[in-house]
C-alpha positions as CSV (number, residue, x, y, z in Angstrom):
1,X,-36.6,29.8,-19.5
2,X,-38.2,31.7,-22.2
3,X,-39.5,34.2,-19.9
4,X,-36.1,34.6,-17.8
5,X,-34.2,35.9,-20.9
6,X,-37.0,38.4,-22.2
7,X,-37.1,39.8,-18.8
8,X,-33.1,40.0,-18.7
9,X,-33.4,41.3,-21.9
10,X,-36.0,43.8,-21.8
11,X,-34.3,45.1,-18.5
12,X,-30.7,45.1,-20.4
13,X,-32.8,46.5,-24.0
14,X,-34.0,49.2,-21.2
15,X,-30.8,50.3,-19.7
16,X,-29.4,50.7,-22.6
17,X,-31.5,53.3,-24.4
18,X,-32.0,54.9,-21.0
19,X,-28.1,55.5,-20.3
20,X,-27.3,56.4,-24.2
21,X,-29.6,58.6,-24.7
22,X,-29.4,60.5,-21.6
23,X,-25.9,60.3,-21.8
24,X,-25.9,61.4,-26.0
25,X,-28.6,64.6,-24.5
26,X,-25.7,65.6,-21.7
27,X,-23.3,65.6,-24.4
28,X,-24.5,67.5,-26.8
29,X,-25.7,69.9,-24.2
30,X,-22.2,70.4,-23.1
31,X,-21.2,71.0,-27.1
32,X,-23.6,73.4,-27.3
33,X,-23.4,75.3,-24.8
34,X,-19.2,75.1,-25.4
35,X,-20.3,76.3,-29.1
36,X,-22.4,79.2,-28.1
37,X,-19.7,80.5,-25.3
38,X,-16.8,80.7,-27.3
39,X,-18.5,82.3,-30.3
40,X,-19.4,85.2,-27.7
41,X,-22.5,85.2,-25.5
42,X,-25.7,87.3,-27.3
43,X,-28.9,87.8,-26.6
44,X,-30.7,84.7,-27.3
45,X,-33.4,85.7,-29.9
46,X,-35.5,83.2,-32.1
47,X,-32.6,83.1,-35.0
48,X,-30.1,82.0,-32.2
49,X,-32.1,79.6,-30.4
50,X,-33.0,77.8,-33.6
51,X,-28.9,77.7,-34.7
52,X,-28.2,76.3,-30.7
53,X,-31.2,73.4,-31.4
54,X,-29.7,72.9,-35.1
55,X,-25.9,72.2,-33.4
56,X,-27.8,70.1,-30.6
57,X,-29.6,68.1,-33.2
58,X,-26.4,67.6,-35.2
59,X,-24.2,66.4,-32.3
60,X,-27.0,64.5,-31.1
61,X,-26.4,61.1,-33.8
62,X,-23.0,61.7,-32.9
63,X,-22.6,61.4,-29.2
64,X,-25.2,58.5,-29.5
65,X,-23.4,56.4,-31.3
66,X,-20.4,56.6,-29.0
67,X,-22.9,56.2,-26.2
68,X,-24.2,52.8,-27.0
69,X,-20.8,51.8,-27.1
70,X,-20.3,52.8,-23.4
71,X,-23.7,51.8,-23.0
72,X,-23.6,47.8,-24.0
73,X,-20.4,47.4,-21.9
74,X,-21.4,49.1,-18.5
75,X,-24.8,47.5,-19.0
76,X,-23.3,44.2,-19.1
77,X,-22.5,44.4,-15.2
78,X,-26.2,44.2,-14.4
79,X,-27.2,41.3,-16.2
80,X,-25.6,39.2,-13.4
81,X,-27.2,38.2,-10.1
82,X,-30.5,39.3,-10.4
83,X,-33.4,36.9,-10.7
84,X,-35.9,36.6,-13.3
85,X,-38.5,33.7,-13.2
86,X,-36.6,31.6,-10.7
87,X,-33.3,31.8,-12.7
88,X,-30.5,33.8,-12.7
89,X,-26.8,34.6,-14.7
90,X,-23.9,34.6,-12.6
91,X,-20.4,35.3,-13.4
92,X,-17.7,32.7,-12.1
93,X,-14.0,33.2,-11.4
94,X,-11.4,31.7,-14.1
95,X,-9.5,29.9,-11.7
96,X,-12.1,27.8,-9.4
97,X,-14.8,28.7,-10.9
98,X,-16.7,30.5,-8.1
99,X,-19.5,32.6,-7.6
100,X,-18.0,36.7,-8.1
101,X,-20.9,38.2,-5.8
102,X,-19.3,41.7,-6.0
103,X,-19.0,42.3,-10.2
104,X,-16.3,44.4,-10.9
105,X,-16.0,46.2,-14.8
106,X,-12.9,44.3,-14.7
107,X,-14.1,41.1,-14.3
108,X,-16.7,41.6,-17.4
109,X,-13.7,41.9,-19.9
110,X,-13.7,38.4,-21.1
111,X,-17.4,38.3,-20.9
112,X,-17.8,41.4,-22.5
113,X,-15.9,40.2,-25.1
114,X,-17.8,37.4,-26.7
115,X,-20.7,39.0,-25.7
116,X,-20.1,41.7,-28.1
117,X,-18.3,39.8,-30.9
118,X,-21.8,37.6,-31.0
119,X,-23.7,40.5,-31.1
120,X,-21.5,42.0,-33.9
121,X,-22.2,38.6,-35.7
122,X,-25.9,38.7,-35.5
123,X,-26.2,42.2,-36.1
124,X,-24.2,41.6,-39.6
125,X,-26.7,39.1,-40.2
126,X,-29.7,41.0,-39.8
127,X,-28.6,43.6,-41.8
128,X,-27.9,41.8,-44.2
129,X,-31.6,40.1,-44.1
130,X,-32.9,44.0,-43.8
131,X,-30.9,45.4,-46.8
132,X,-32.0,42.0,-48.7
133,X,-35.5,42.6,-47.9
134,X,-35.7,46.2,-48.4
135,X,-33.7,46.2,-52.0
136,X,-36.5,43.5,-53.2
137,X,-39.5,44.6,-51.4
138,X,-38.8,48.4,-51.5
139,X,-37.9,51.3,-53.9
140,X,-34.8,52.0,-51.9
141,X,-31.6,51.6,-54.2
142,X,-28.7,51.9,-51.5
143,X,-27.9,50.8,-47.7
144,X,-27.1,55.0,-46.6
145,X,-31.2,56.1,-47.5
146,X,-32.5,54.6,-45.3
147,X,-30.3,53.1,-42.5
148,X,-29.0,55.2,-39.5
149,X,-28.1,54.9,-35.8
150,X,-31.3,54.6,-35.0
151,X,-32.0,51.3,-37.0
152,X,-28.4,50.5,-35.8
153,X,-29.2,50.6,-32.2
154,X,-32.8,48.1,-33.0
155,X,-30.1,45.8,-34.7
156,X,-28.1,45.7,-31.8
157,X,-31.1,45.2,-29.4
158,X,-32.5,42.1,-31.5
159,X,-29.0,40.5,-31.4
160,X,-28.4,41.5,-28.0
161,X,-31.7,39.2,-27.1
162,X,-30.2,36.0,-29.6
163,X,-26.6,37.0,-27.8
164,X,-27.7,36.7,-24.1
165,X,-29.5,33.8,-24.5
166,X,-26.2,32.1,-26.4
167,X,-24.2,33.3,-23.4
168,X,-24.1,30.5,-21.3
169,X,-23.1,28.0,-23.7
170,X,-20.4,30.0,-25.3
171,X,-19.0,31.8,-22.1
172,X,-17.7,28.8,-19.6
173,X,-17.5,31.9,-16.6
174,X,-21.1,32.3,-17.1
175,X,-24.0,29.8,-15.7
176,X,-27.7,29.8,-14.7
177,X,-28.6,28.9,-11.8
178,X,-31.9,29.0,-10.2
179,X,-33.1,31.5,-6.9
C-alpha cells in the first residue's frame, strides 16, 4: 500500500506544479502584455524589457497562488481510476454506491471538500511545527521573512500526501480496490 499512495501522490504532487505554474506563466503573460498595450506600444529597448520582466515577476506570486487553488480541485479528478501497484481509488455514487467510471467535476464536490479541509488541517499543523522550529533553531524573528507561496505550495504537497492516504477512511464515496 505504501507504494500505491506515493505513486498517486507523486503523480497528483506532479500535476499540480505542472498546471499552476504553467497556468500562473500564461497569466502573467496576458497581464503583461495587457500592461505594455495600453500604456502605448514603444520600441522595446533594454529599460523596457527589464520593466515588462519586473511586472511579469510581480504578477507571477500572484496568479500562482490563485492557480494552486484551481490546481488542487481539477487535479482531484485524476486521482480516480488509475492503478498504482495493483490498487486503485475509485469514486462511488451517494445513492447505491456504485462505481462512477466517467468522473465528472461535479461529482468531486463532496470529495473535494474534505479532501481540502484535511489538507487545510495538516497544512496548519506543519506550519505551525515550521514556524516553531525556525523561531528556536533560527535567527528569524517573524512568520512574513521567510514564508511565501512557495513554502506554501511544499506545505500543501506534504499534507496533500497525509490527506490522500486518510481519504478513504474519511470519505464513505471513496474505496480502494485492487486491478
Amino acid at each position: 500500500m505504501y507504494k500505491f499512495f506515493l505513486q498517486l501522490w507523486l503523480r497528483w504532487a506532479f500535476a499540480i506544479i505542472l498546471f499552476s505554474t504553467l497556468f500562473a506563466s500564461f497569466i502573467s503573460f496576458i497581464i503583461t502584455i495587457f500592461l505594455y498595450l495600453t500604456n502605448g506600444i514603444s520600441g522595446l529597448n533594454s529599460e523596457i524589457i527589464s520593466g515588462l520582466k519586473d511586472i511579469y515577476l510581480f504578477f507571477f506570486p500572484i496568479s500562482f497562488s490563485l492557480s494552486i487553488l484551481i490546481s488542487l480541485f481539477l487535479s482531484t479528478k485524476y486521482i480516480f481510476n488509475r492503478c498504482y501497484n495493483k490498487y486503485k481509488l475509485e469514486l462511488l455514487t451517494c445513492s447505491n454506491k456504485e462505481v462512477i467510471k466517467v468522473i465528472g467535476y461535479g461529482d468531486l464536490i463532496k470529495v473535494w471538500r474534505k479532501l481540502f479541509s484535511t489538507m487545510v488541517w495538516f497544512t496548519s499543523i506543519i506550519l505551525i511545527i515550521s514556524l516553531v522550529f525556525t523561531t528556536i533553531f533560527t535567527s528569524y524573528t517573524t512568520l512574513f521573512e521567510w514564508f511565501n507561496i512557495y513554502f506554501l505550495l511544499s506545505f500543501i504537497l506534504l499534507s496533500g500526501y497525509i490527506s490522500l492516504i486518510i481519504l478513504s477512511s474519511r470519505c464513505k464515496n471513496v474505496k480502494i480496490s485492487k486491478c
